[in-house]
N, C-alpha and C positions, 0 to 999 in steps of 0.2 A: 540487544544493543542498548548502550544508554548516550542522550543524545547529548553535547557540551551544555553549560551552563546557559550562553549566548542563545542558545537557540530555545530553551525555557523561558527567555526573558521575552524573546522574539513570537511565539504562541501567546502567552500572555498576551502581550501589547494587541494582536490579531485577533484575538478573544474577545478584549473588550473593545477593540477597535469593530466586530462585527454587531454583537451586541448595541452597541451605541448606535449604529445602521438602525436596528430592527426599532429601538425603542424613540427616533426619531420619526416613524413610518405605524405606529402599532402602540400593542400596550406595554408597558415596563416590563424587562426580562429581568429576573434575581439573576444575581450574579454568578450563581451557580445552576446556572441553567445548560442543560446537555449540548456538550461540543464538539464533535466529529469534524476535522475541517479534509480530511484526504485517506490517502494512501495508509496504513496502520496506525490512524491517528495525529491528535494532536502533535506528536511528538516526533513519526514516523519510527517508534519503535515498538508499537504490538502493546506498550506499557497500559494499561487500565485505570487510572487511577479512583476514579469514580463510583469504578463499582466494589461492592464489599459483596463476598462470598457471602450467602447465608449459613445459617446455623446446622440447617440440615434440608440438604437439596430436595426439590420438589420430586412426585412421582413425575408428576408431569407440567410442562409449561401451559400456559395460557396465553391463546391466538386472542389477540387486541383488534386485528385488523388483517386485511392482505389485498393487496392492489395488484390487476395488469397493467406492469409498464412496461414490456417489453424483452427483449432478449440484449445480452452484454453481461458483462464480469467484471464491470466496475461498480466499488466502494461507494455507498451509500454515505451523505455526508448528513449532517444535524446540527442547526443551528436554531438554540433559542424553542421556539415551538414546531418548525421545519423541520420538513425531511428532504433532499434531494435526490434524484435518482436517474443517471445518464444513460439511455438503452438505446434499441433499434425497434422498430417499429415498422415491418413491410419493406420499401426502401426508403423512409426518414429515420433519424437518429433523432431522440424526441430527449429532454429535458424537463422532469418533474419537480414541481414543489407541492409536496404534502404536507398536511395538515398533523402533525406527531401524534397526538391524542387520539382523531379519530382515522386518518390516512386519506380526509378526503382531498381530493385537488384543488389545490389554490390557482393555479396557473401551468400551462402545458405548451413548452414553445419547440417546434421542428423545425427540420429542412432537411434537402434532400442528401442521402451521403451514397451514393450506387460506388460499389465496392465487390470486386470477386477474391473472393477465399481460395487458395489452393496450394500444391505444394502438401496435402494432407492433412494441412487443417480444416477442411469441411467440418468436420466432425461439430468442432467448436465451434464454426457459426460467424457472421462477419457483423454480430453486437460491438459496441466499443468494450475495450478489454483493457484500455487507459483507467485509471481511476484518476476523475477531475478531483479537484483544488477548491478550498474556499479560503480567503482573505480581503479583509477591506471592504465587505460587503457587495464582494464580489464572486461568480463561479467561475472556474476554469477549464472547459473538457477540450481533450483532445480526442479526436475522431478516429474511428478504423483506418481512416486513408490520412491520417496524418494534419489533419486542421484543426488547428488550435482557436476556440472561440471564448470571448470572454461577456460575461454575462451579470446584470444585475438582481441580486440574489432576493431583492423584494420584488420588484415588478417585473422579473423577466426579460426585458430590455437587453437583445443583444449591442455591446458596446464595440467590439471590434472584433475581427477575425483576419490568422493570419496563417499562411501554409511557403511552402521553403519549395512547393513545386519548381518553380523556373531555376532553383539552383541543382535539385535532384536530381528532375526530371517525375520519377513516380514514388511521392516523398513517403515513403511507410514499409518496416520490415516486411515480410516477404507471409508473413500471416497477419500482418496489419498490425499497425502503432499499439504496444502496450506498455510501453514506457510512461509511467505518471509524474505529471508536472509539479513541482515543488516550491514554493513561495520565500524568498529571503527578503525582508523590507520589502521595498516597492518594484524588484525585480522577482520576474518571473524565471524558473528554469527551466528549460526541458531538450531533449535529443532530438532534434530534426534528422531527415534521409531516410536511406536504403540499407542493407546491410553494405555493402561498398563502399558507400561514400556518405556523409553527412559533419556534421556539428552540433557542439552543447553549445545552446543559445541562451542568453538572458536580454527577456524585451520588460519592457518598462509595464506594469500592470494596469497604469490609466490609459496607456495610449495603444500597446503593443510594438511603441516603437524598439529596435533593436538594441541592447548598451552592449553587450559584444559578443564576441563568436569564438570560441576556440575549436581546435581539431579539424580534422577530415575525417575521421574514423565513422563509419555506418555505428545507429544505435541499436541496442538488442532491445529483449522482453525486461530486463532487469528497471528497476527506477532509483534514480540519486539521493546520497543522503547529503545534511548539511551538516556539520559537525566542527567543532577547533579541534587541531592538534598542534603541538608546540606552540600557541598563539596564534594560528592564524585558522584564520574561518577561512571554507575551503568546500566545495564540494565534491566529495566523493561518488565516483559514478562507476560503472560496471558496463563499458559498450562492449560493440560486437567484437573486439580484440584485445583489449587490457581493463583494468584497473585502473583509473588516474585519480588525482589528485588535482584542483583545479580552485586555483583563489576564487572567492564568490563575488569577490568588490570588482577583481579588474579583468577577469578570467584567465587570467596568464598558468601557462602549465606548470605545476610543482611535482609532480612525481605520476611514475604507473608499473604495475605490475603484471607483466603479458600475461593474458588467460583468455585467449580466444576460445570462440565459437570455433569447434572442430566435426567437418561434419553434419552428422545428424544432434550432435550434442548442443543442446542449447543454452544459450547466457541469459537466465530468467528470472533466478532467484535475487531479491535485491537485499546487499550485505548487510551485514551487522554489524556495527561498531562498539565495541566494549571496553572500557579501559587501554583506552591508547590504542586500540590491535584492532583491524579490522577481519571479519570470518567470514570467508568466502566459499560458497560450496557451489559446485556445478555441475550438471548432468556426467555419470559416471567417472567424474573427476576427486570424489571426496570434498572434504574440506580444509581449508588453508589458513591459519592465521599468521598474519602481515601486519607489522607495524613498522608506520611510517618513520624514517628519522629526520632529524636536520641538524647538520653539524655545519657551523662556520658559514651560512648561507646552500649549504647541498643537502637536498632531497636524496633517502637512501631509503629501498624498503629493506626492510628484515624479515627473511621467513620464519617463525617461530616455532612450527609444527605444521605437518600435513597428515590426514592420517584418511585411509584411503575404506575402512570398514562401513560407515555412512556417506551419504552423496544426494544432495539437494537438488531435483526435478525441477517444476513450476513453483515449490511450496518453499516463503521462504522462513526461518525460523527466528524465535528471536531468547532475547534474553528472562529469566528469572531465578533472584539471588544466583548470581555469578554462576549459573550453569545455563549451558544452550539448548532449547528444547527444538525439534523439526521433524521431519519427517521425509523420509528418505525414500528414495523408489525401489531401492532394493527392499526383496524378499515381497514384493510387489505391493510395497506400500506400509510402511511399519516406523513408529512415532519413537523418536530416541533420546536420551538424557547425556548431554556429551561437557566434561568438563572444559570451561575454557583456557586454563590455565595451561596443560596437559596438553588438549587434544582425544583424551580419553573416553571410550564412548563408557557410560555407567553403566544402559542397560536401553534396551530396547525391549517395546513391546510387541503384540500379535503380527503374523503377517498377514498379507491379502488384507488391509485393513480398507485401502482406498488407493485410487487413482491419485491422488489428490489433498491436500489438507491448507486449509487456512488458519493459522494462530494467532493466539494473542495469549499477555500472561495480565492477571491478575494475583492481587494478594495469595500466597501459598495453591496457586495452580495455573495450569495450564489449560484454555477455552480449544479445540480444534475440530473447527467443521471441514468434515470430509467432502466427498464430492458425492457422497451418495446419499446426503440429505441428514446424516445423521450427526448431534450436537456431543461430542464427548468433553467431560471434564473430569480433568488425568489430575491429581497429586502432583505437587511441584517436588519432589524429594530426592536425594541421589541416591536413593538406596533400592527401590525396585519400579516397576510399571503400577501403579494403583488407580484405577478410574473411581472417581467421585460420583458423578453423573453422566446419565446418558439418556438421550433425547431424539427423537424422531421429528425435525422441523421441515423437515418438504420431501415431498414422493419422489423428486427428478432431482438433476443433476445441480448444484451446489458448487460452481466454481469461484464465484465473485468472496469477498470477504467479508465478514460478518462486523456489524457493530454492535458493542456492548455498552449500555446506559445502565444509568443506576439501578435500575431495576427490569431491565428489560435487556432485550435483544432483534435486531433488526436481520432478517435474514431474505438475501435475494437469491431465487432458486432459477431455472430457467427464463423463465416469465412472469413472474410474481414476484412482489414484494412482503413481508408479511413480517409483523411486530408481536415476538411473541412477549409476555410478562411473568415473571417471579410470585407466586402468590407470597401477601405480605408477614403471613403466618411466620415464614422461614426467617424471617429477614436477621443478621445478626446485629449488635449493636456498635454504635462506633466506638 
């Protein structure tokens, strides 16, 4: 997906609005100093732009470092010389800040989260599976059970914390909050409730006080993007029953498109937005692209193509030059190239690949760490399956998503952390 204008301008400002934090507190950060702030990035579209493929991929990568912080499947953030890293720890939910260079601890703040998994998610473990937020020199994690705390990203310093229990009752989908919170200006985003019943909230990021609430609709696994279409800035979300469209200034409803949760089929993958069209794919459902309309003051979607041959699990996919790359559960797991314009799948590659895939693109490829430890990088091209690289980063399971820095790669596997490095040999030029 590629994300409007507004919201480049909006990262920027967060970028050096965090920076300026650090070099108030520390020593001067360059300006282009590594910056992860959430959920697929700066941007929240999987986009890379930092890092440049090398000339010719390494046999193998180089471990920098690797840290116990616990178990969870949320996104590692990076700021300046920071690492963050939101986990479970026995029954606390613990909050890291590492040291990038070497991963030692700067600071390690907990509390208690007691939390039962079931429903068949045992499997996966009752870790936060939220990816928190960084803005303003601030962190954002939201908890397995649904508690949203906000945190200072130098010293630690919890600043407030806020959960929607008393309107719920037991505020977290039914395998625990994985919806990740998203930053517009000084409003925060995110999906309070159950699957039955809840609201997309936006509370103020200095205070956590409320600025407003729309829906009733329970939220799923999926997480919001921000985006303009027609002019207006808007956040697009994916809950446990539609598609909506949702002003981000006032929260007033502008559009939705039904696509429940049916079943065992779950709302997880969070959309792509591309040229006007948003791609939605859902467990056994295929994929759908929707573009929003507005005519005379009315919100209309348009279905543009469904095409039902690939279908998005937990993994969600994203863009690179105007083709969708994902990876679909059919054929028990197998990574596909699908035209956006079309609908068209190009080609798909191996099956039985994984349970699982986390993406991102970079310049002419695609990055997709499986769930079984293993780092592949595929050829961006429409004409067949080609892997570049492939890499062996952790012995266990591999569900959280990976972050790519200019010369590195940060990979969280069950319980560890660990930075692997590009020898400099390869490096291509810019």
């Amino acid at each position: 997906m590629v994300v409007a204008m507004v919201v480049l301008s909006w990262s920027t400002g967060v970028r050096c609005a965090v920076a300026q934090t650090f070099r108030q507190t520390s020593t001067a950060v360059p300006a282009a100093s590594p910056y992860w702030p959430g959920w697929l990035g700066p941007k929240r579209n999987g986009w890379v732009s930092d890092f440049r493929p090398p000339t010719r991929w390494p046999g193998q990568l180089k471990k920098a470092w690797q840290v116990k912080v616990g178990i969870g499947y949320g996104s590692p953030l990076v700021a300046a010389d920071r690492v963050y890293q939101h986990a479970r720890q026995g029954e606390d939910e613990v909050l890291w800040c590492l040291d990038l260079k070497t991963g030692k601890a700067r600071w390690r703040k907990s509390y208690p989260a007691p939390f039962k998994i079931r429903g068949g998610g045992e499997y996966h473990g009752k870790g936060p599976k939220s990816s928190p937020v960084m803005a303003d020199g601030r962190i954002f994690t939201m908890s397995i059970a649904g508690v949203l705390t906000a945190w200072d990203a130098v010293s630690g310093k919890q600043l407030w914390r806020r959960d929607y229990d008393a309107q719920f009752k037991r505020s977290h989908p039914h395998w625990g909050a994985s919806t990740s919170p998203i930053v517009d200006g000084k409003q925060l985003i995110v999906h309070f409730g159950i699957d039955e019943r809840g609201a997309l909230v936006a509370l103020d990021t200095a205070t956590g006080k409320q600025i407003w609430s729309q829906g009733k609709d329970g939220p799923s696994y999926s997480s919001p993007l921000l985006v303009e279409i027609h002019g207006v800035r808007q956040v697009v979300e994916w809950n446990h029953r539609a598609l909506v469209g949702v002003d981000s200034r006032s929260g007033k409803f502008l559009w939705e498109f039904p696509f429940p949760h049916v079943g065992s089929d779950q709302n997880m993958p969070t959309p792509t937005y591309h040229n006007g069209r948003v791609l939605l794919g859902g467990e056994n459902r295929g994929i759908h692209s929707l573009e929003p309309q507005l005519d005379n003051g009315v919100w209309t979607v348009k279905q543009r193509w469904h095409q039902k041959k690939v279908a998005l699990d937990m993994s969600s996919a994203v863009i690179n030059d105007n083709l969708l790359y994902g990876f679909s559960h059919y054929g028990k797991g197998r990574i596909f190239c699908l035209d956006t314009t079309t609908g068209k799948v190009l080609w798909q590659g191996p099956g039985r690949t994984g349970a699982n895939a986390m993406l991102l693109s970079i310049p002419g490829h695609v990055v997709a760490l499986i769930n079984n430890g293993g780092l592949k990088v595929i050829k961006a091209n429409a004409a067949r399956f080609e892997m570049a690289a492939s890499y062996r980063v952790a012995e266990n399971g591999t569900w959280a998503p990976p972050v790519l820095l200019e010369r590195a790669v940060l990979v969280k596997d069950v319980r560890t952390l660990t930075l692997w490095s590009l020898p400099d040999s390869t490096a291509s030029s810019r």
